[in-house]
C-alpha positions, 0 to 999 in steps of 0.5 A: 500500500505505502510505507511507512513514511506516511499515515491517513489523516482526516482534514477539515476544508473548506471549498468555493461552490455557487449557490444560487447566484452566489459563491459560498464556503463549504465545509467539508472533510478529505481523507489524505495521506500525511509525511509523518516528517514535513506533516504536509497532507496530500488529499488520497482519491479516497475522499470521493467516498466521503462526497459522494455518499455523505456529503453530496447526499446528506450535506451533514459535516458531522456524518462526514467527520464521523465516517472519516473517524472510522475510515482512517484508522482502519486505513492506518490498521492495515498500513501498520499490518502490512508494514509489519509484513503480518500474515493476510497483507504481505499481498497488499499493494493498494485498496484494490487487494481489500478483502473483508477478512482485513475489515473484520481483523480490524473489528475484531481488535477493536474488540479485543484491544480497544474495547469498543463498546457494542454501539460503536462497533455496530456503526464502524460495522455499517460505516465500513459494509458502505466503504467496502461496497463502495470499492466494489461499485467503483471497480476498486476491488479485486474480490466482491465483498460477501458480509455477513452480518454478524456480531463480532462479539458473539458471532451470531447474526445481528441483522436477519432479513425479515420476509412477508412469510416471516413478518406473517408469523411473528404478528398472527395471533397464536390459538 
């Protein structure tokens, strides 16, 4: 992917745009890579993840920054594994070599290490199923994302798919 020279980082900015006749500041956030020596930032084309699904659709500044809380230290997970040359990313050159075992690895140490707590873990779960598909509908990824919606803590499904048969049983009055 990169070396370890640089490290992802999340950026507040701020870009020109016109509305309605007029031109407006608009803040935003970009996901970059920063020189850990000069500290200088340059934006990664990651960032059109963020203004694509979040910003462009929900114009939140606050969704953005909390998708990109999540993205960029899962970024930097896997940067950190394959700097260390660890089993499952000695085959990692780019975001194209992503596989959903990198996503749950890094999940599973926020379990393990960080000690996230159940909600947090369900919305970094959510945040990184958008950002893998995402990379599969870009034609990023090499390998189609297959989640399965489990817990990380328990392994049991946390989401099961309801159809109108099973919605049928669960609201009918039993005899």
């Amino acid at each position: 992917m990169y070396n370890a020279k640089y490290r992802f980082v999340w950026k507040a900015i701020k870009y020109n745009r016109k509305q309605g006749g007029e031109i407006v500041s608009t803040p935003s956030f970009i996901i970059g890579l920063e020189d850990r020596e000069t500290k200088e930032v340059f934006p990664h084309p990651i960032s059109h993840f963020l203004y694509k699904k979040y910003h462009r659709n929900s114009g939140s500044v606050n969704t953005e920054l909390t998708v990109a809380q999540i993205i960029v230290p899962f970024l930097n997970f896997v940067l950190d594994k394959v700097n260390q040359e660890a089993l499952n990313y000695t085959a990692i050159k780019g975001l194209v070599d992503l596989q959903e075992c990198h996503a749950n690895a890094y999940l599973q140490y926020c379990v393990d290490e960080k000690s996230n707590k159940n909600s947090t873990l369900e919305m970094k779960e959510n945040f990184l199923s958008k950002f893998y598909k995402y990379l599969w509908d870009e034609k990023v990824l090499k390998h189609k994302p297959r989640f399965k919606l489990v817990s990380v803590r328990t392994g049991k499904e946390i989401r099961k798919r309801l159809t109108q048969k099973s919605l049928l049983k669960k609201t009918s009055i039993q005899k």
